[in-house]
C-alpha positions as CSV (number, residue, x, y, z in Angstrom):
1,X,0.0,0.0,0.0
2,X,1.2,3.1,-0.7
3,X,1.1,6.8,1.4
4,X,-1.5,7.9,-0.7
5,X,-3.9,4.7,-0.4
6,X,-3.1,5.3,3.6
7,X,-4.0,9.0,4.1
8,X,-7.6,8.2,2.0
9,X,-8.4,5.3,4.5
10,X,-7.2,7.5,7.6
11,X,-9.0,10.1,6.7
12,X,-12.3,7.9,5.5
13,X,-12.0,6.6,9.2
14,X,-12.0,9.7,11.1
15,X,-14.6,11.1,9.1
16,X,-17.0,8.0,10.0
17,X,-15.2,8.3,13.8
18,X,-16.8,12.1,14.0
19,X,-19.9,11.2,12.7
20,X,-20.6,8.5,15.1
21,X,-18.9,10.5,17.6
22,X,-21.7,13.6,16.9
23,X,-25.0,11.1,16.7
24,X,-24.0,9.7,20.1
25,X,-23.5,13.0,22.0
26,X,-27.2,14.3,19.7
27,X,-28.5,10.9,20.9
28,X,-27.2,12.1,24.8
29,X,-28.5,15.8,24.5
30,X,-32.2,14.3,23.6
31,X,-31.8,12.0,26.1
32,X,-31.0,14.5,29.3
33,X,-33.6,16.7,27.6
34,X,-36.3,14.2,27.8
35,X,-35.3,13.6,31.4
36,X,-35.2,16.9,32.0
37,X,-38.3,18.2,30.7
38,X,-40.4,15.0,32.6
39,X,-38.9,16.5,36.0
40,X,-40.1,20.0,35.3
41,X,-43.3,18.7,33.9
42,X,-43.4,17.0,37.5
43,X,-42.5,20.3,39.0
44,X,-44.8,22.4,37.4
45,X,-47.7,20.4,37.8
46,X,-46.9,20.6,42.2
47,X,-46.4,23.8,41.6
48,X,-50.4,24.0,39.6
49,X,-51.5,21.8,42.8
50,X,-49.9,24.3,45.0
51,X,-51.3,27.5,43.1
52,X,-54.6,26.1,42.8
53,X,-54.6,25.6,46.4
54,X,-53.6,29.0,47.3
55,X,-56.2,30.2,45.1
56,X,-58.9,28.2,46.8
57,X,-57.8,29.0,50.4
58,X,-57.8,32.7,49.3
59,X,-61.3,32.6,48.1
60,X,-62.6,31.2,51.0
61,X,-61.2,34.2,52.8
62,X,-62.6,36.6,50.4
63,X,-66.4,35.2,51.0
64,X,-65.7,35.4,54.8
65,X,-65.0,39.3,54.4
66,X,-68.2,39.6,51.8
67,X,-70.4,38.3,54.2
68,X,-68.7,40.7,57.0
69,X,-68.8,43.6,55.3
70,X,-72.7,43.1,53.5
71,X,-74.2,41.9,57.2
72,X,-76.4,44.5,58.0
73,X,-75.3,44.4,61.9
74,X,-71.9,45.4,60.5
75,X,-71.1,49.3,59.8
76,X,-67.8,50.3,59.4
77,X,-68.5,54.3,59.6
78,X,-70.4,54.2,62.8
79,X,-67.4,51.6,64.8
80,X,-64.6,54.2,63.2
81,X,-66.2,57.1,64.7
82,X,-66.7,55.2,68.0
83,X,-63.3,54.4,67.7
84,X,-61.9,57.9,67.4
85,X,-64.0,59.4,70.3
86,X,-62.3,56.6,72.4
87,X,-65.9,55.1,72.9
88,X,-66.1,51.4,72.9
89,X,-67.2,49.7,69.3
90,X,-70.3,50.1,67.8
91,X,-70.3,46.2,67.3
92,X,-70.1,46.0,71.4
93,X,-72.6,48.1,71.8
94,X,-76.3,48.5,71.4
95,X,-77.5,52.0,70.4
96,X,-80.9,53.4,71.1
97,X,-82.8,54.4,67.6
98,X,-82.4,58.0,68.0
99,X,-78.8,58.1,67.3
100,X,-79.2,55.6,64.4
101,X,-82.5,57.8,63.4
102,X,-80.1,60.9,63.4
103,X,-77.7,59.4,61.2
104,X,-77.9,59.6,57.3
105,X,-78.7,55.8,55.9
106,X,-75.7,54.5,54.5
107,X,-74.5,53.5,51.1
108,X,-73.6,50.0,50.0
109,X,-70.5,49.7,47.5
110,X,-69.6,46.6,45.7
């Protein structure tokens, strides 16, 4: 064989040694990807579980203020003022029906 017939197999080799050498590190890549994607698909959906959760337990809170605030035993106005004269809370408290008479009738907002 001569140094010509050589350098063309050498060369023929190293070219298929790359090749094989770039699918299996492709092959790798895909590999950790898929792995890694399945975690954070697992993570995300604890983290939808916890969300969801949260969301729920904050609702719950939000209808105990709503029916606080829209009893009709409840008036903010009237326990501020109490509060600010030093007087005890309206809520405490029951007033005689010339003081409520006196006031003017309040305005629901929603």
């Amino acid at each position: 064989m001569d140094s010509v017939a050589l350098s063309i197999i050498v060369n023929i080799l190293s070219v298929v040694f790359v090749g094989w050498f770039f699918v299996m590190v492709l092959q790798h890549l895909s590999r950790s990807q898929r792995e890694a994607s399945g975690k954070s698909a697992d993570a995300l959906k604890a983290t939808l579980g916890e969300t969801e959760a949260e969301v729920a337990r904050l609702r719950q809170r939000l209808e105990a203020v709503e029916a606080i605030v829209t009893d009709e035993g409840f008036d903010l106005e009237r326990d501020a003022r109490r509060a600010l004269t030093g007087a005890p809370l309206a809520s405490t408290l029951e007033f005689s029906a010339e003081e409520e008479a006196a006031r003017p009738p309040r305005q629901r907002v929603r």
